[in-house]
C-alpha positions in Angstrom: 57.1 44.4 212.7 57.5 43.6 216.5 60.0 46.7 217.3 57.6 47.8 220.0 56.6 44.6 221.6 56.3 45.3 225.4 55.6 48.9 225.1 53.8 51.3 226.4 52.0 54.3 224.6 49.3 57.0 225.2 48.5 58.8 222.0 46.3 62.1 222.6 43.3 62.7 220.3 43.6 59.4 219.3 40.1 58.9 218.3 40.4 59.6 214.3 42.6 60.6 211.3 46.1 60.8 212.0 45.8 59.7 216.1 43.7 56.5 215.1 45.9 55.6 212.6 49.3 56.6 214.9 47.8 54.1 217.6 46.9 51.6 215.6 50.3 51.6 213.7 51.7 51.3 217.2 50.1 48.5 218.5 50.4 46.7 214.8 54.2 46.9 216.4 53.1 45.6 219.4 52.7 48.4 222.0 49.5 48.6 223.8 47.8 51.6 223.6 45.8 54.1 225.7 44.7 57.3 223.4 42.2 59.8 224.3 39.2 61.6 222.8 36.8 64.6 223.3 33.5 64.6 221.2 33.8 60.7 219.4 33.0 58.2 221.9 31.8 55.2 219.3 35.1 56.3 216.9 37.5 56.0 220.1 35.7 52.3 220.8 36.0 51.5 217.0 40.0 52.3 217.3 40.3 50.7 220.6 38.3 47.4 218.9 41.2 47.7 216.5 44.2 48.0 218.9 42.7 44.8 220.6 42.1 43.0 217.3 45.8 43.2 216.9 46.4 41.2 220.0 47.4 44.3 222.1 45.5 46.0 224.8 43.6 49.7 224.3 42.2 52.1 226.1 40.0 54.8 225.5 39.9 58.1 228.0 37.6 61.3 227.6 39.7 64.4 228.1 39.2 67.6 226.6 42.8 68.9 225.0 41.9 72.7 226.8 41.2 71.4 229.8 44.6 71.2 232.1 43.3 69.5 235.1 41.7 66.7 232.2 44.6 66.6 230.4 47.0 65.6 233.5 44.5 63.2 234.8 43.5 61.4 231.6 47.9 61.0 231.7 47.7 59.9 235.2 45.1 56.8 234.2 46.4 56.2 230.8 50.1 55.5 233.1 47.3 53.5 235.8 45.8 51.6 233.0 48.8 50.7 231.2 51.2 49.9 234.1 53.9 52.4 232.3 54.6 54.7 229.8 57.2 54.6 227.4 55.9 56.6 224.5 54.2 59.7 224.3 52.3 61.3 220.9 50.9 64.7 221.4 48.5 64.6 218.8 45.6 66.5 220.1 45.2 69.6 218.0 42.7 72.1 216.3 43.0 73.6 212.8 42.6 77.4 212.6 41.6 79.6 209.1 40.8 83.3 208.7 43.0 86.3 208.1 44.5 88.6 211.4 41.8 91.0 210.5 39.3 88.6 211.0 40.0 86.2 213.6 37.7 87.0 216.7 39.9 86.4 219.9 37.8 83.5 221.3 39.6 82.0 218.5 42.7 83.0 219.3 41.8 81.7 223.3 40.7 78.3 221.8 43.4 77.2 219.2 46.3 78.3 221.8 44.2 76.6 224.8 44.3 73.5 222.9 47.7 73.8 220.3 49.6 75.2 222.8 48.8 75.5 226.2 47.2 72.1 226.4 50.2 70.2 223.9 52.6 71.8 226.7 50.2 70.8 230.1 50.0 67.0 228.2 54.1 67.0 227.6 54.5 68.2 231.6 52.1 65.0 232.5 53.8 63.0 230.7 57.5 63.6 231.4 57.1 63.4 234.8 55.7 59.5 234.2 57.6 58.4 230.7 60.2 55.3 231.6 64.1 56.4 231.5 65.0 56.3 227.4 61.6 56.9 226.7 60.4 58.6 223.7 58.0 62.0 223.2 56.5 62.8 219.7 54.6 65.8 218.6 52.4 66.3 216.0 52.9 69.6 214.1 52.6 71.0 210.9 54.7 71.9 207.4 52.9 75.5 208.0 55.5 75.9 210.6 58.5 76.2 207.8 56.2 77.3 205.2 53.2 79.7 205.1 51.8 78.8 201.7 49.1 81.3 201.8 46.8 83.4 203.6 44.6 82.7 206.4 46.9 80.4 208.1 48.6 83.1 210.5 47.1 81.6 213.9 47.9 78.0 213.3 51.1 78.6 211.6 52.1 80.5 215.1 50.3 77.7 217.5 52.1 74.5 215.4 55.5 76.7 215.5 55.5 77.3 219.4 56.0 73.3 219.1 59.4 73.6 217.7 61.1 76.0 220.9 58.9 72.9 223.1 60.1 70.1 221.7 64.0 71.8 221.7 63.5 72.6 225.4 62.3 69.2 226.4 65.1 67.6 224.5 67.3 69.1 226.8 65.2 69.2 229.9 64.9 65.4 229.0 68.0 64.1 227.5 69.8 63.0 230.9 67.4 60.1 231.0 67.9 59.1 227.8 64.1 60.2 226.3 63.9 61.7 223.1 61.5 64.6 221.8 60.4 65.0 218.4 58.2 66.7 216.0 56.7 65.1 213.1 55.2 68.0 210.8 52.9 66.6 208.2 51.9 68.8 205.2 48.5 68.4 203.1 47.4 65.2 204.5 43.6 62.7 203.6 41.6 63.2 206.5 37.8 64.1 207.3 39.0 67.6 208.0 41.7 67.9 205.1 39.7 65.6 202.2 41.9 64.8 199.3 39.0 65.6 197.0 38.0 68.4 198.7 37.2 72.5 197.5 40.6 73.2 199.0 42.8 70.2 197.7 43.9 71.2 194.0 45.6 75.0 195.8 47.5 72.5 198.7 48.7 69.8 196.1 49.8 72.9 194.0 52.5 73.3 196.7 53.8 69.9 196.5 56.8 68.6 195.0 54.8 64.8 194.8 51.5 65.3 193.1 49.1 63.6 196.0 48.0 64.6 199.4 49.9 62.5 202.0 47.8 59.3 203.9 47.6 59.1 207.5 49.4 56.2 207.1 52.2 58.2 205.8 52.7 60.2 208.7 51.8 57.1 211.9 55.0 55.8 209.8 56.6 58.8 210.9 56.0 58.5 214.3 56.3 54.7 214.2 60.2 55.4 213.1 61.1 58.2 215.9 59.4 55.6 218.4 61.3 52.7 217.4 64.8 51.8 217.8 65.7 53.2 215.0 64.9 56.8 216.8 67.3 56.5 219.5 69.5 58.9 218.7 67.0 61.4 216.8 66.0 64.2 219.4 65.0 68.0 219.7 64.3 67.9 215.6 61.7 68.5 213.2 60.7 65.2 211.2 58.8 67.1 208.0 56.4 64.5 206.0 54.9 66.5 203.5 55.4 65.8 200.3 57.9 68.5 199.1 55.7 71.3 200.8 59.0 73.0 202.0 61.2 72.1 199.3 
């Protein structure tokens, strides 16, 4: 339970659901933790009050996830703050519904300013500051190996542009030793994605295990790949979703 003692971690959109939960499973390991927010002030100080109740250090930083020039800087003082940075989670993302025929393109502009454009702007950051044998983690999505449905065309193409990333930046990485991973989660309890919500009886109808996954579930995930155990997992999909894909 002390794997990560000494560490240092920035987790992006780390304010709620599966980024609260990834930084607080971090510094339950004993990293200190910097994550970032855009609209949640009071939920980033609860998760920060959390980090710290833990006996590790956390940080808090405003950055919107579109905003490039935010994004490096809020990477810049998480690395100021924390004196370091050995792991990275690029957990900042925006969920996406509609069909092709009726997505308006201000959509289009905002998922791929955030999903894409802003997960690759955060990676660049971060590389550039990440220790030797460091470790990079993405947060994806199962719809990138299986569209279930319809409705899910943009996110399924902004979560799968995080596959050809995080295989280029486990070569563009790999001769200092730091490892680059997704983590893709499927159907998974959060405010956005409820377990008992209108949606939640078609998603677990997909599943091979008969319940929506926990954030817990998937911080595990992350936990693993960030851990010594990950050292010699890079450039690869880690899929926690139930049986989604099976």
């Amino acid at each position: 339970m002390t794997e990560l003692t000494g560490k240092l971690a920035l987790v992006t959109g780390g304010s709620r659901g599966i980024g609260a939960a990834t930084a607080i499973a971090l510094a339950d390991r004993g990293a200190d933790v910097a994550l970032t927010y855009n609209s949640s002030p009071d939920e980033a100080a609860a998760v920060v009050k959390q980090i710290e109740a833990l006996g590790r250090r956390g940080f808090a930083l405003e950055a919107d996830a579109a905003d490039a020039a935010a994004v490096t800087a809020a990477v810049t003082r998480a690395v100021d703050v924390l004196g370091g940075l050995d792991i990275f989670v690029n957990n900042a993302g925006v969920g996406a519904m509609g069909l092709i025929t009726d997505v308006a393109l201000e959509d289009l502009d905002r998922v791929l300013a955030v999903n894409v454009r802003g997960v690759y702007v955060a990676a660049q950051a971060a590389a550039a500051r990440l220790s030797d044998g460091g470790r990079m983690i993405h947060l994806g999505s199962c719809i990138a190996e299986r569209n279930a449905g319809p409705g899910m065309t943009l996110y399924a193409m902004s979560k799968s542009a995080l596959v050809g990333l995080n295989k280029g930046l486990a070569r563009d990485l790999g001769s200092r030793r730091i490892t680059s991973n997704v983590v893709q989660p499927g159907p998974t309890d959060t405010s956005m994605n409820p377990a008992d919500g209108p949606m939640a009886a078609a998603q677990r109808a997909f599943l091979a295990l008969d319940r929506f996954g926990t954030v817990d579930d998937v911080a595990a995930a992350v936990v693993y790949l960030a851990g010594p155990g990950g050292s010699y997992v890079t450039g690869t999909e880690l899929t926690v979703d139930g049986g989604h894909a099976a």
